[in-house]
N, C-alpha and C positions, 0 to 999 in steps of 0.2 A: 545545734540540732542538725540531724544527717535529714538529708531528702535522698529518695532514694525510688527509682522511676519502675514504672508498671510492670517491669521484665526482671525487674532485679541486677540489672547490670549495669547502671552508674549509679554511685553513691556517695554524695559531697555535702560537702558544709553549706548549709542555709545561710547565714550569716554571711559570706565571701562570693557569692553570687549572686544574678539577677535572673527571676523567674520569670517567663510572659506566655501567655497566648499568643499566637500567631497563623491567622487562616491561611494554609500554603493553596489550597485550594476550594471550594463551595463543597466539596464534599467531607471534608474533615478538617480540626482544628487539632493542633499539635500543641503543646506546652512543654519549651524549651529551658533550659537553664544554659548559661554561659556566666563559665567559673573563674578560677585561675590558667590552665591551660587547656581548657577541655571545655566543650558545647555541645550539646546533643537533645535529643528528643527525650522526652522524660514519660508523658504518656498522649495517645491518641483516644481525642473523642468525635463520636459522630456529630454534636452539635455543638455548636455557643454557649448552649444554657448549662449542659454538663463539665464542661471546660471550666467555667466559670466556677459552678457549684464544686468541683474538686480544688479550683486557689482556692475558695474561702476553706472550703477543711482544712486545706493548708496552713492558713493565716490561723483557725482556730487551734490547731496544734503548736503551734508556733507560743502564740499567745499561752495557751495552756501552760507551754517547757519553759517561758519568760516566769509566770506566775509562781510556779513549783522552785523554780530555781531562787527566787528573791523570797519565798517565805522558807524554803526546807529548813532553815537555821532560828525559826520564831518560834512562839509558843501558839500560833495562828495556826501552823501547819498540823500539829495534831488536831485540830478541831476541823480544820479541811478536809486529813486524810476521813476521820468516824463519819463524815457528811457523805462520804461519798461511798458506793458499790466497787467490789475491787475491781471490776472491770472499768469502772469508769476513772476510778485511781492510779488503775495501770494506765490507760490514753493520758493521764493530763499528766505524769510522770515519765511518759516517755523520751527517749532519747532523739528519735527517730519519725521519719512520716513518711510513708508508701506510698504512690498516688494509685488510687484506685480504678479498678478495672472498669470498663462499661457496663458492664452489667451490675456490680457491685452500687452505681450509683442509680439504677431504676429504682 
């Protein structure tokens, strides 16, 4: 799966990196990635708790693109895909994850 940061200008492999939180200062919390050769800011949130709440969406997309990939090949996954709204079929089908803007997460 690609992660792929607030600005749209890094975009790397989930799987070959390591995500984290890290308070650079009391006024903002960053969430970095350091990959293969390259580290950088992925996206900036005003608080803890928003930080926080964008890894898990992270973790649930991730989770989703695990799921979709180990059933596409069963007879499970057509009865996943009719369960689901296509918008919600398109998220857990995705290839990809965007970390969401600030205001996106109020």
């Amino acid at each position: 799966m690609r992660v792929i940061s607030q600005d749209g200008r890094l975009d790397f492999p989930y799987e070959e990196s390591v995500v984290f939180i890290t308070p650079r200062d009391e006024s903002e919390i960053r969430i970095q990635a350091i990959g293969d050769d390259d580290d950088g800011m992925l996206a900036k949130y005003s608080t803890g708790g928003k930080a926080k709440k964008a890894m898990e969406m992270l973790r649930i997309a991730y989770e989703n693109n695990e799921f979709y990939h180990h059933t596409a090949n069963s007879e499970h996954f057509t009865e996943f895909a009719q369960a689901l709204s296509e918008e919600m079929f398109k998220k857990a089908t995705s290839e990809y994850f965007q970390f969401p803007t600030e205001e996106e997460l109020e």
